[in-house]
ROTOR-959532 format. One line per 4 residues: number of its first residue (from 1); their letters; for each residue x, y, z of N, C-alpha, C. Coordinates in pm, 1 decimal. Layout:
BEGIN
NUM> a> X Y Z X Y Z X Y Z; ...
//
This chain:
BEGIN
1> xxxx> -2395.7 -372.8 -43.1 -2367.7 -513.0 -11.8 -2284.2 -573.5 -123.8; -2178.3 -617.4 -92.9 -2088.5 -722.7 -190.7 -2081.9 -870.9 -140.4; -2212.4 -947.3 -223.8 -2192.6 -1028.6 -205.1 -2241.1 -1111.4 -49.5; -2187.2 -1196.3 0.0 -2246.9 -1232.5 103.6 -2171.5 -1165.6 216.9
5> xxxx> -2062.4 -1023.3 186.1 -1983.9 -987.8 295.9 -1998.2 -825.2 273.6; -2084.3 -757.4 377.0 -2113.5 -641.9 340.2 -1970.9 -543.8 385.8; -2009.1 -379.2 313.9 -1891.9 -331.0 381.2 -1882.1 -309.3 494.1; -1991.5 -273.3 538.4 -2004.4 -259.0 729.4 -1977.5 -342.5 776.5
9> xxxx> -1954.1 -515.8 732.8 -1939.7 -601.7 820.4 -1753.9 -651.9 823.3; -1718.3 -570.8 676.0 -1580.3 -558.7 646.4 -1531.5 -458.8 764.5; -1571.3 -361.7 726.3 -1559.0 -204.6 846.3 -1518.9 -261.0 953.5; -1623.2 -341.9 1033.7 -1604.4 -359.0 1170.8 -1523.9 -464.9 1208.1
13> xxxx> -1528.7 -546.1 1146.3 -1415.2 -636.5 1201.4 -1251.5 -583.4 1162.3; -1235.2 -477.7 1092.6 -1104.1 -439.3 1078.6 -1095.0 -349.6 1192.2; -1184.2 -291.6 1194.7 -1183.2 -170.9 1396.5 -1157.6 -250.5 1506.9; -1245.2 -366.1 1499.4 -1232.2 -511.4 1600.2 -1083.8 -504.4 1624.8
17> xxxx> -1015.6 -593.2 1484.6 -865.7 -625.4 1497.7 -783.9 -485.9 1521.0; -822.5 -377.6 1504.7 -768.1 -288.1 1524.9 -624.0 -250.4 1382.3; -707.0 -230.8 1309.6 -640.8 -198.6 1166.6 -597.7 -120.9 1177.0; -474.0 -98.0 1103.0 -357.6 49.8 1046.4 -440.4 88.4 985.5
21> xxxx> -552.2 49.2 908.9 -617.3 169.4 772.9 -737.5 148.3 766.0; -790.3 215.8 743.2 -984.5 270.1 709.9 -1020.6 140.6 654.0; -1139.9 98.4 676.8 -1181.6 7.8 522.0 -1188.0 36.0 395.5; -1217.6 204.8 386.7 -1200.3 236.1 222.0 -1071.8 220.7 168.9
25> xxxx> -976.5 220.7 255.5 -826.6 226.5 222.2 -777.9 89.9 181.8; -841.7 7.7 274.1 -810.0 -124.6 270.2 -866.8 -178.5 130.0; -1053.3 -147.2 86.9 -1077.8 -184.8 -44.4 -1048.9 -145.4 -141.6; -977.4 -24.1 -169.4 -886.1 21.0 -253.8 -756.3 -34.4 -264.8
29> xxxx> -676.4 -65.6 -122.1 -534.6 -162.3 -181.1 -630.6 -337.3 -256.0; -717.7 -361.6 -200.7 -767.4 -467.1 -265.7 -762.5 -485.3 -405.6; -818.9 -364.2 -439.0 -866.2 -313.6 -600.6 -708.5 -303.4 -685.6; -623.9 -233.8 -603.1 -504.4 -245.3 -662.3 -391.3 -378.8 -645.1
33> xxxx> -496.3 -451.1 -573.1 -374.8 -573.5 -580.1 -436.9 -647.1 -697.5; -609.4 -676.7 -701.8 -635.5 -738.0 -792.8 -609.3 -654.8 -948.0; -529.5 -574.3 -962.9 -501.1 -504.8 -1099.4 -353.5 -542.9 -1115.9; -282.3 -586.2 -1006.0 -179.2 -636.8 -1038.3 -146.8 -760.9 -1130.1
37> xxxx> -60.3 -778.0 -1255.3 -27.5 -862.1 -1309.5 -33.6 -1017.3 -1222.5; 46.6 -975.4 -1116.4 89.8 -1144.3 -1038.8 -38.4 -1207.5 -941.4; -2.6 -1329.5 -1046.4 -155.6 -1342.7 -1005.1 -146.2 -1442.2 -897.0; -57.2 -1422.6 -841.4 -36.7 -1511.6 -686.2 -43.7 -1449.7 -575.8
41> xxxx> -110.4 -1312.5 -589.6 -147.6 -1204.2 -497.4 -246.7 -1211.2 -440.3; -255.6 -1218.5 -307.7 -409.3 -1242.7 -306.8 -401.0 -1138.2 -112.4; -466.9 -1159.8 -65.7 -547.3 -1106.5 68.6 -450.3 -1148.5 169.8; -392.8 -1229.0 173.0 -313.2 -1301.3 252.1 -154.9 -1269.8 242.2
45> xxxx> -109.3 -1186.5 109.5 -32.7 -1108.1 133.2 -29.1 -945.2 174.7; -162.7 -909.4 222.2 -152.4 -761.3 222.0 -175.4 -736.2 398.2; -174.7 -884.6 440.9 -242.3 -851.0 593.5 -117.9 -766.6 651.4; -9.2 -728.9 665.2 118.7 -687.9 751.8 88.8 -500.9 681.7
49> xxxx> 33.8 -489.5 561.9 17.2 -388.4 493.7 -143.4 -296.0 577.6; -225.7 -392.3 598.1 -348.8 -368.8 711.0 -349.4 -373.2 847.6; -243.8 -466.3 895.2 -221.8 -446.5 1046.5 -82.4 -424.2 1082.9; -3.0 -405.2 1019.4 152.9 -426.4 1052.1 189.3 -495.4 1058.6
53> xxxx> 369.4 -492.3 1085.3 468.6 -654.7 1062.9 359.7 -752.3 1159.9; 335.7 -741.5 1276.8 259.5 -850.2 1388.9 150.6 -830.8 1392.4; 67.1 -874.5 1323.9 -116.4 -873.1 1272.9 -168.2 -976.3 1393.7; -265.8 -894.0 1460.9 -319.5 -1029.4 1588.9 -471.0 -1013.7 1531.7
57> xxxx> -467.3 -1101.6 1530.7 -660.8 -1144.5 1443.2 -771.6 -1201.2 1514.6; -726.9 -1221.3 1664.2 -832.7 -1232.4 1779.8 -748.6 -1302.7 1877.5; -806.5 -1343.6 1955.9 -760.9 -1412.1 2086.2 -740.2 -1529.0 2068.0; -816.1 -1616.4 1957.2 -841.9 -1737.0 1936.0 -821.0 -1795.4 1793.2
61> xxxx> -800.3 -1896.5 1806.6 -780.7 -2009.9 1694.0 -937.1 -1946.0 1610.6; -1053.5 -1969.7 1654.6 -1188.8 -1949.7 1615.9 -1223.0 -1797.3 1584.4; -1135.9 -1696.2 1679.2 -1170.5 -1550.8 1599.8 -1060.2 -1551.0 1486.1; -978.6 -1612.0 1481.9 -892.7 -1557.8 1370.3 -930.3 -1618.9 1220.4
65> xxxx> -981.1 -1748.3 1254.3 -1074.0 -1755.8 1157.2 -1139.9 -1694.1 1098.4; -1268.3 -1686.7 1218.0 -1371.3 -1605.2 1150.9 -1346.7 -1429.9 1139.6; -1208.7 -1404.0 1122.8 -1182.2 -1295.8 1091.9 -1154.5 -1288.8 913.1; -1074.8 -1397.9 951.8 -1007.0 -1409.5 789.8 -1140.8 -1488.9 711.4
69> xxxx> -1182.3 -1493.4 708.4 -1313.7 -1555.4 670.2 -1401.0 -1421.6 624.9; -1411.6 -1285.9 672.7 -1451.1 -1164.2 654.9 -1337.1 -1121.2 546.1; -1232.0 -1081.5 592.9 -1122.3 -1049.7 507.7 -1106.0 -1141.5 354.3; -1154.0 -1240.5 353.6 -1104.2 -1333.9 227.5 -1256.4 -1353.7 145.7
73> xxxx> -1360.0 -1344.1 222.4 -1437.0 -1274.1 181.9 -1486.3 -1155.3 116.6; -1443.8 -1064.6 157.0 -1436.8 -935.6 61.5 -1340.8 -928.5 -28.5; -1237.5 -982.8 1.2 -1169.9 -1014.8 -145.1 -1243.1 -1071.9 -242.9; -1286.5 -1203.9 -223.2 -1407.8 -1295.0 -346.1 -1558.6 -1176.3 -382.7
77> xxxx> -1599.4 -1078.2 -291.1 -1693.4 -1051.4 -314.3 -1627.2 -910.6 -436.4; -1543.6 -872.1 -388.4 -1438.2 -794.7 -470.4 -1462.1 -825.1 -633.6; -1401.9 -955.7 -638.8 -1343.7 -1032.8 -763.4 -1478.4 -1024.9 -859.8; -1542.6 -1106.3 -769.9 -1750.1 -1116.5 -809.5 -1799.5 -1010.9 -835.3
81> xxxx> -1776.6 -881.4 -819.6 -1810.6 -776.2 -869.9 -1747.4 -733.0 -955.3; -1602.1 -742.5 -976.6 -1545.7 -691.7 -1084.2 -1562.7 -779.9 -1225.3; -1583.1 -937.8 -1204.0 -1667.7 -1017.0 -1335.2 -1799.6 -971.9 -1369.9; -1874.2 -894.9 -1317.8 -2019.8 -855.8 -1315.7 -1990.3 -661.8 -1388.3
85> xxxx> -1876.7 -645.6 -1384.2 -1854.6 -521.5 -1446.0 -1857.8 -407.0 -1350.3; -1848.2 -417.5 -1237.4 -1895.3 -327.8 -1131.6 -1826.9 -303.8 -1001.5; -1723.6 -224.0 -1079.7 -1646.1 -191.6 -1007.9 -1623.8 -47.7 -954.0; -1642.8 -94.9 -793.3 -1705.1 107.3 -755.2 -1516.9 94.6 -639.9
89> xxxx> -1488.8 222.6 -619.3 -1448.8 265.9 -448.1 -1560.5 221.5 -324.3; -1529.2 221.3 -234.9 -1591.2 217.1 -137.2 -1699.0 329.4 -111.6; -1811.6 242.3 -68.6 -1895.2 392.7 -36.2 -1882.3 490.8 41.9; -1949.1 612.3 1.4 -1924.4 751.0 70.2 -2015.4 833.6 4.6
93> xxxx> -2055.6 858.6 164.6 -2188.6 922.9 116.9 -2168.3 1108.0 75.0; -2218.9 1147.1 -18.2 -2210.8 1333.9 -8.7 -2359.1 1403.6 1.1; -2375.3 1463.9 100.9 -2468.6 1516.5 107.2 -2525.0 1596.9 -37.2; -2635.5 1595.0 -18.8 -2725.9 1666.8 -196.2 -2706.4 1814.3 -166.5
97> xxxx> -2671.9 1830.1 -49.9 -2674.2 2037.3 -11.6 -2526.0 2045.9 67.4; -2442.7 2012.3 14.1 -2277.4 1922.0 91.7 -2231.1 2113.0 145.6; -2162.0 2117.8 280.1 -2090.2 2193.2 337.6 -1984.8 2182.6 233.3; -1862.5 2342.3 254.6 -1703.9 2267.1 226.5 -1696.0 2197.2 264.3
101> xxxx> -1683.7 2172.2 381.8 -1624.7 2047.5 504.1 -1643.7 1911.2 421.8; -1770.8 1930.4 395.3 -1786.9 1785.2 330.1 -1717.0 1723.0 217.2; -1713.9 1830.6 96.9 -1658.1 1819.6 28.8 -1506.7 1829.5 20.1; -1478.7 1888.8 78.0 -1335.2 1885.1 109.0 -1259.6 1731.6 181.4
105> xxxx> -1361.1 1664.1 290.5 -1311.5 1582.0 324.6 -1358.5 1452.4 192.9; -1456.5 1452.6 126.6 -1488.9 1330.4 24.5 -1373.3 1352.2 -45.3; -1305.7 1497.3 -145.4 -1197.2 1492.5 -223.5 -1061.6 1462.4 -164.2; -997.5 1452.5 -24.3 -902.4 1399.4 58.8 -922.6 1259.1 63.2
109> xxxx> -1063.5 1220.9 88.0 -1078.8 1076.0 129.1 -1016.1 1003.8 -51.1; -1101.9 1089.6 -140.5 -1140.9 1005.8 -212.9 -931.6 983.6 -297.5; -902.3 1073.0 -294.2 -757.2 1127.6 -350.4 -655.8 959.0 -289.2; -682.3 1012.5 -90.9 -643.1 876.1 -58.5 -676.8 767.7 -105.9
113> xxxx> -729.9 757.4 -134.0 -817.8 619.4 -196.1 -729.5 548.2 -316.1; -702.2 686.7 -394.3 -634.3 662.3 -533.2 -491.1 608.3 -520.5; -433.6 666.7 -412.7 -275.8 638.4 -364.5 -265.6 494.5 -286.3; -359.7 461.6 -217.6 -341.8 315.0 -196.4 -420.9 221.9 -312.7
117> xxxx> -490.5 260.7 -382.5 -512.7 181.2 -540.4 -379.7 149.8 -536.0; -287.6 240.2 -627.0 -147.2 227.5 -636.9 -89.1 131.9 -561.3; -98.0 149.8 -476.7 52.2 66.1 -361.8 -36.6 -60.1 -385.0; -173.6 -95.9 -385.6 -214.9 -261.6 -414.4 -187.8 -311.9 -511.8
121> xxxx> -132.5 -197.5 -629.2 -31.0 -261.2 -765.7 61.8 -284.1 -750.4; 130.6 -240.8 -679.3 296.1 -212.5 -635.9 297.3 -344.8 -539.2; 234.3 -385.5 -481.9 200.7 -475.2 -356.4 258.0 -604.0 -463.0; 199.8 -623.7 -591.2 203.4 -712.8 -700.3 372.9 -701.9 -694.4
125> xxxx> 478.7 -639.6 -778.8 566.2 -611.1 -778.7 606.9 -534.0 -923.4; 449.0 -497.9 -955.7 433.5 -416.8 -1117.1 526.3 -314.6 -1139.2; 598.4 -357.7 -1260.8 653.7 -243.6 -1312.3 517.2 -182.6 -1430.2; 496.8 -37.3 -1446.8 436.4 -31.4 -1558.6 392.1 -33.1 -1673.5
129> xxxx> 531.1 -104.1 -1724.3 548.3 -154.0 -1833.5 448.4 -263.7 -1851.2; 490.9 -364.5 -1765.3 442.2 -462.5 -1751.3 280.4 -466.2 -1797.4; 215.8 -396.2 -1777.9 38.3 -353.8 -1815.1 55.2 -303.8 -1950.0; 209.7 -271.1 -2068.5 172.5 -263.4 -2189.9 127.2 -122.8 -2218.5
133> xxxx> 110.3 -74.7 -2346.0 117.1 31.8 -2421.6 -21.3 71.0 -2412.6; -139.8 -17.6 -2363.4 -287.8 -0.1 -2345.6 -311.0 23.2 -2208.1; -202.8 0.7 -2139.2 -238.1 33.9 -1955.3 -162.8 152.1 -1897.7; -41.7 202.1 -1992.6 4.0 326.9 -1919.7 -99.1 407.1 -1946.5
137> xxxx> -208.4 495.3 -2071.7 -235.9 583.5 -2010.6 -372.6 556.4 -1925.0; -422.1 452.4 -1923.2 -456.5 430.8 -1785.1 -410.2 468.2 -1649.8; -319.6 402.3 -1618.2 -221.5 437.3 -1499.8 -244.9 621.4 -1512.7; -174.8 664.3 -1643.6 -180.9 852.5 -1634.1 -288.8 921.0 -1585.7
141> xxxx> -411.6 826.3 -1638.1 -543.6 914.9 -1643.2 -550.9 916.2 -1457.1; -555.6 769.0 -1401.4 -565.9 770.4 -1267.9 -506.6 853.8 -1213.3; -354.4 903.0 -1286.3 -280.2 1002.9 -1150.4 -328.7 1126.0 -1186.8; -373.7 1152.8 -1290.2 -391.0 1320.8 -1353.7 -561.0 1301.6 -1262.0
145> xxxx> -663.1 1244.9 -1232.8 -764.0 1228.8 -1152.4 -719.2 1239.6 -1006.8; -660.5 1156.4 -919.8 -560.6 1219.7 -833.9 -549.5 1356.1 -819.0; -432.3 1467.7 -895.8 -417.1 1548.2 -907.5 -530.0 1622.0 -897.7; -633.7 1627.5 -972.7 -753.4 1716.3 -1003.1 -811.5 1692.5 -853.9
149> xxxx> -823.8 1600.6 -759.5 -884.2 1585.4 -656.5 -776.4 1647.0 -528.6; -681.3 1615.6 -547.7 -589.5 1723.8 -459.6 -589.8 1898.1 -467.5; -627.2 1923.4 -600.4 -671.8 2057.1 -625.4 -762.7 2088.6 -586.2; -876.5 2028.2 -566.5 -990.2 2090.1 -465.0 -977.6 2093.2 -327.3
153> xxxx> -859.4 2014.9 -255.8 -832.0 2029.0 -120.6 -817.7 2123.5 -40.5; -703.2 2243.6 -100.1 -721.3 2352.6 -5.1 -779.4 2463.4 -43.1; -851.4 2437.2 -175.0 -918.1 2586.7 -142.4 -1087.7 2503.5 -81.4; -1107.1 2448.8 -114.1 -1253.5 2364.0 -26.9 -1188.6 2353.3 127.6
157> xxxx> -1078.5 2420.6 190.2 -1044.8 2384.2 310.6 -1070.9 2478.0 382.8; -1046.1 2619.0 294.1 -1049.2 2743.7 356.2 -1184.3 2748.0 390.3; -1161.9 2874.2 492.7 -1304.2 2878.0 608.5 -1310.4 3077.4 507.8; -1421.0 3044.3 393.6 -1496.7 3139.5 310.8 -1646.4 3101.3 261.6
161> xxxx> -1718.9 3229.5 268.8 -1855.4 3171.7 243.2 -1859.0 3130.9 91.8; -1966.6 3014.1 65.7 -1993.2 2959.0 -74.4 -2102.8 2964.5 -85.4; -2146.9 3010.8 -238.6 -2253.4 2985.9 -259.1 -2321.5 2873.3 -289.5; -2499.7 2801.2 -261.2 -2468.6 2750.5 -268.2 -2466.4 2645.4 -402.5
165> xxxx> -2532.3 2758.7 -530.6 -2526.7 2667.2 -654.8 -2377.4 2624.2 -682.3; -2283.8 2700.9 -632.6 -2133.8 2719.1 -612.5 -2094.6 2537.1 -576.1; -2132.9 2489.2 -486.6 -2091.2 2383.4 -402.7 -2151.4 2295.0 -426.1; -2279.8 2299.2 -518.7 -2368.6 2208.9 -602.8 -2284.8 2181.7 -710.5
169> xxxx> -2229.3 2254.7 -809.5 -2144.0 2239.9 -894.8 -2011.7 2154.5 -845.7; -1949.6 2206.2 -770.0 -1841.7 2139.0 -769.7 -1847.4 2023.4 -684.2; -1977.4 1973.8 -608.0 -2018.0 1805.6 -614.6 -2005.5 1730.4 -683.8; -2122.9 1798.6 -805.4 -2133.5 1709.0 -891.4 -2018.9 1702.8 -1003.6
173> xxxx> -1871.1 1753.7 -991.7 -1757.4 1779.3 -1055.2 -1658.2 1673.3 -999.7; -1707.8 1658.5 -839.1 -1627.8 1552.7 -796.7 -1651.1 1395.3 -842.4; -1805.8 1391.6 -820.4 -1858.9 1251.4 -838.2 -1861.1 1215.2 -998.5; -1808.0 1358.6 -1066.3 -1757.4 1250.4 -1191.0 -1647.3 1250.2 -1243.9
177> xxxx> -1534.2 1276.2 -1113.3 -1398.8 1255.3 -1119.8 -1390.3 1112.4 -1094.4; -1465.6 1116.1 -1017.7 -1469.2 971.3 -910.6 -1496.2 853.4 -1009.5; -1608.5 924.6 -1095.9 -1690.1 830.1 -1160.2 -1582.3 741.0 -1306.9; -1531.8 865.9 -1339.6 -1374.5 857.8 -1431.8 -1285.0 780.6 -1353.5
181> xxxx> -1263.9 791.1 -1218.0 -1171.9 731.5 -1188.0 -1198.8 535.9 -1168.2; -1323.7 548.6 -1144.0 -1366.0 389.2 -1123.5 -1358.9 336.9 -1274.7; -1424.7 382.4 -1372.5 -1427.7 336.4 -1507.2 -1297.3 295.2 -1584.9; -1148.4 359.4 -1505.5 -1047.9 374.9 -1531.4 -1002.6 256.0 -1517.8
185> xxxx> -1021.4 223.7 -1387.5 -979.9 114.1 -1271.0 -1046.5 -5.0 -1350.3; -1169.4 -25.4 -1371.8 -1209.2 -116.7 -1466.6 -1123.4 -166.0 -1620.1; -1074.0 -85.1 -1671.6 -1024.0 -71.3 -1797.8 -878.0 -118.3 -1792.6; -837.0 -88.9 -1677.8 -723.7 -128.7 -1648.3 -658.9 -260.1 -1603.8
189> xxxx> -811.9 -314.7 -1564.3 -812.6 -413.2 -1445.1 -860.1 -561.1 -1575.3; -939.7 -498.7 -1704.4 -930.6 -592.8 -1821.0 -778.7 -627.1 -1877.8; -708.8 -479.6 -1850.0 -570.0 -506.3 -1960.8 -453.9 -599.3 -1875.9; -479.8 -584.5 -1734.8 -403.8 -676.9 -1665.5 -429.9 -817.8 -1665.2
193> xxxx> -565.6 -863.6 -1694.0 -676.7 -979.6 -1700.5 -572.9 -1062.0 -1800.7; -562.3 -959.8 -1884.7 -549.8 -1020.5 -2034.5 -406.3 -1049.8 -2051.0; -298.6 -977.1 -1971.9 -188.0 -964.7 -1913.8 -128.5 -1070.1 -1866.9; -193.0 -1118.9 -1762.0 -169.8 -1276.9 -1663.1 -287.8 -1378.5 -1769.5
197> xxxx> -370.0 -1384.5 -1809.4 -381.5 -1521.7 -1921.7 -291.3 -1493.2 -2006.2; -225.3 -1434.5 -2098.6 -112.5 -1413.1 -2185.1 13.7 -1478.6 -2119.3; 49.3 -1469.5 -1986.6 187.9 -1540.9 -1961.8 107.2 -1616.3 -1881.4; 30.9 -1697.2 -1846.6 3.8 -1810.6 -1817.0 14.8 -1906.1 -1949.5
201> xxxx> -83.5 -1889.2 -2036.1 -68.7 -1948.5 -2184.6 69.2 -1946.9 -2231.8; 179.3 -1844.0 -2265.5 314.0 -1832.6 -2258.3 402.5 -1988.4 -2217.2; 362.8 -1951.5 -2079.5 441.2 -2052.2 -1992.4 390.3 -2182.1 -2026.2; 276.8 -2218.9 -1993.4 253.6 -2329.7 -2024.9 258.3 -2413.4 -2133.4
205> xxxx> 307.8 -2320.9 -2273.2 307.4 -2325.5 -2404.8 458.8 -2384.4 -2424.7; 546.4 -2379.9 -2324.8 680.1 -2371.4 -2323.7 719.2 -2453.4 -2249.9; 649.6 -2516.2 -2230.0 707.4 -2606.3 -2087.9 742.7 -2744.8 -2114.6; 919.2 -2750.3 -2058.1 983.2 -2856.6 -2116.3 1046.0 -2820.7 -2231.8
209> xxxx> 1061.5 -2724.7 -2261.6 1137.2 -2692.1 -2380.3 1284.7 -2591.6 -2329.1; 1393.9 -2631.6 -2410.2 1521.7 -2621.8 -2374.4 1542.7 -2437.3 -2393.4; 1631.7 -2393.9 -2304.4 1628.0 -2247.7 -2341.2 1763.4 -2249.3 -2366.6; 1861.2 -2114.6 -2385.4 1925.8 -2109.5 -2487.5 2080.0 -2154.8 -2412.5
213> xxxx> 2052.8 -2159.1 -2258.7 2217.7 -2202.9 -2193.7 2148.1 -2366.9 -2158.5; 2098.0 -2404.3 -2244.8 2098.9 -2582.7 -2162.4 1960.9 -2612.6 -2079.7; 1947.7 -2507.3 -2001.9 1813.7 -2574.3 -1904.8 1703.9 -2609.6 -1988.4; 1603.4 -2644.8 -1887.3 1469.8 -2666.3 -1930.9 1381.8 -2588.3 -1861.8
217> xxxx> 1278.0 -2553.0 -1918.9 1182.1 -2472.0 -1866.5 1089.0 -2570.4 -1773.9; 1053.4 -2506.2 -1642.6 993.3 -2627.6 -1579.5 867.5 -2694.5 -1637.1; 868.8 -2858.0 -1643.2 708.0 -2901.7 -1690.6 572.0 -2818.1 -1669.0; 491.0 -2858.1 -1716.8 378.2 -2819.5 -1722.7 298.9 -2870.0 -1612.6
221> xxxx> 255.0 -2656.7 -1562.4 221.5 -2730.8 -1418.5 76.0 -2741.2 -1411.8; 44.4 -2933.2 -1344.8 -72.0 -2963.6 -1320.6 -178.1 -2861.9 -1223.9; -255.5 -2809.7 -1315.7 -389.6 -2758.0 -1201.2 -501.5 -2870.3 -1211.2; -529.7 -2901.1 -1113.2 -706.4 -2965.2 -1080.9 -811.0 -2853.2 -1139.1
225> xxxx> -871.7 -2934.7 -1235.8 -994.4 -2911.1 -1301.0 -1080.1 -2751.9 -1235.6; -1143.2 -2831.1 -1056.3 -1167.8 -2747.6 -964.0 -1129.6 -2667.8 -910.9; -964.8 -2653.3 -923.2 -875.0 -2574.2 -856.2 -978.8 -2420.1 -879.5; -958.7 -2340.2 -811.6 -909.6 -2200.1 -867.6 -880.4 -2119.6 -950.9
229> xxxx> -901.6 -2051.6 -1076.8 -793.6 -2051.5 -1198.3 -700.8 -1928.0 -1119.4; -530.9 -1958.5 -1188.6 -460.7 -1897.9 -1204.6 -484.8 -1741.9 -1196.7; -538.0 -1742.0 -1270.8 -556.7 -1591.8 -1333.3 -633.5 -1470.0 -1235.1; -706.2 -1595.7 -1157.6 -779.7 -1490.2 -1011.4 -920.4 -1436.5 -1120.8
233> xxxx> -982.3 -1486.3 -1216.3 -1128.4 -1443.5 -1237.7 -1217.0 -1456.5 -1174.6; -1146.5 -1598.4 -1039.4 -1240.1 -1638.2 -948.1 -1327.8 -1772.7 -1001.7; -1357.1 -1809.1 -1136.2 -1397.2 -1893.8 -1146.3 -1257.1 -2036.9 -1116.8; -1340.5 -2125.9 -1154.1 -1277.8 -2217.3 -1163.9 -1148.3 -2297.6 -1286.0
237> xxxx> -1071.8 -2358.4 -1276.1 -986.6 -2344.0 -1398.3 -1072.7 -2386.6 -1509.0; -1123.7 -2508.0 -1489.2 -1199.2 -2576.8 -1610.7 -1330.7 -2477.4 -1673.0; -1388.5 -2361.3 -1629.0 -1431.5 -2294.4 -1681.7 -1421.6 -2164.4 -1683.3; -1255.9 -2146.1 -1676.4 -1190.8 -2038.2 -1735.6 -1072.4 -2069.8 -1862.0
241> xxxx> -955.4 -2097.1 -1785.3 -839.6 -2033.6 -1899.5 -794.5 -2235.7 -1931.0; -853.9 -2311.6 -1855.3 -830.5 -2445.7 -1881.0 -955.8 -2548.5 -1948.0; -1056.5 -2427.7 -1995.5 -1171.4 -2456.4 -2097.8 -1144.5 -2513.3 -2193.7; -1059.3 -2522.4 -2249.5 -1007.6 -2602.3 -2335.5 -885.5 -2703.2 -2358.0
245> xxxx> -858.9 -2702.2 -2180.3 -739.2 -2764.5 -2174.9 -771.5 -2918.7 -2158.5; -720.2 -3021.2 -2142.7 -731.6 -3194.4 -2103.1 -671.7 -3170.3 -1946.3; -576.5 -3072.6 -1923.1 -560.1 -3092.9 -1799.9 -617.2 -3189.0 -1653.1; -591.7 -3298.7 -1591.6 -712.2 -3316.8 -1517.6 -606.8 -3311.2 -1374.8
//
């Protein structure tokens, strides 16, 4: 459960609308949009990315609501977990006595998973730079995890007998690829944090001040106290990055 919007209740209303992508796929571009620098990214740009260019969200004024109301929801329940430190993939279950089959399909699922992380950064318009000398090998570790999970694909595909301390081992090899790979995603997801308050503070530090052909940098832009903050921590400005601001 995340929050007041579970994943099953995410799940089904994306089958409802009839989604281009899984829900794990979908909470993974989530995960990678909220790691994106731009912090004007939010749920509402990824819908054409979840349903295509023409997204139909019910029949009605009232289902499309209470669709996006699920959808914008798991985004906040998203956010709320990642301030709480707890930041997983989507669940998936592996059996304690797992077939290949099984395992083979958790290391495909889970691999996918990693490649739309990505594109919910890219969704941002991140260059990698941009995340700084503390977030590339982040970014590396994620793709070299990737990699290691594509390597178990086809030989866990082939139809050969395993033993089964054999397939016990390389479970518990996956779930702490996995486990590397979430901790990653966390670490990464601070250096971007710190990323967008840095050019928020920047900008606002500058504002109204002449640059070097004549213009002016635009004023300083008013947020409401209550607003939202900028930065997408999810709290509010006045008790985030405008904690110390007079702003009203």
């Amino acid at each position: 459960m995340l929050g007041t919007t579970s994943f099953e209740d995410f799940e089904a209303v994306l089958i409802k609308l009839g989604a281009k992508l899984e829900a794990r796929n979908v909470h993974a571009l989530y995960l990678g949009a909220l790691t994106s620098t731009d912090f004007r990214l939010g749920p509402q740009r990824l819908l054409n990315r979840i349903f295509g260019d023409e997204p139909v969200l019910g029949g009605s004024i009232e289902d499309a609501n209470a669709a996006l109301q699920v959808l914008f929801g798991y985004w906040n329940a998203l956010v709320t977990e990642r301030d709480r430190g707890r930041v997983r993939l989507a669940p998936a279950h592996v059996p304690s006595q797992p077939t290949r089959e099984d395992l083979c399909a958790f290391a495909k699922g889970r691999d996918e998973e990693i490649r739309w992380f990505v594109r919910g950064i890219d969704a941002g318009g991140d260059d990698p730079i941009e995340l700084g000398p503390e977030g590339a090998p982040l970014l590396e570790g994620i793709a070299k995890a990737s990699g290691y999970l594509s390597a178990y694909v086809d030989p866990l595909g082939r139809d050969e007998p395993a033993e089964t301390n054999e397939l016990a081992k390389t479970r518990a090899m996956l779930l702490e690829i996995v486990a590397t790979v979430e901790r990653l995603i966390a670490d990464l997801m601070a250096v971007s944090d710190a990323v967008r308050r840095a050019a928020i503070e920047t900008f606002t530090s500058n504002a109204g001040r002449p640059t070097d052909d004549g213009a002016r940098i635009a004023g300083r832009v008013k947020i409401g106290r209550n607003a939202a903050c900028p930065c997408r921590s999810g709290k509010k400005y006045k008790k985030c990055c405008g904690a110390a601001s007079t702003v009203q």
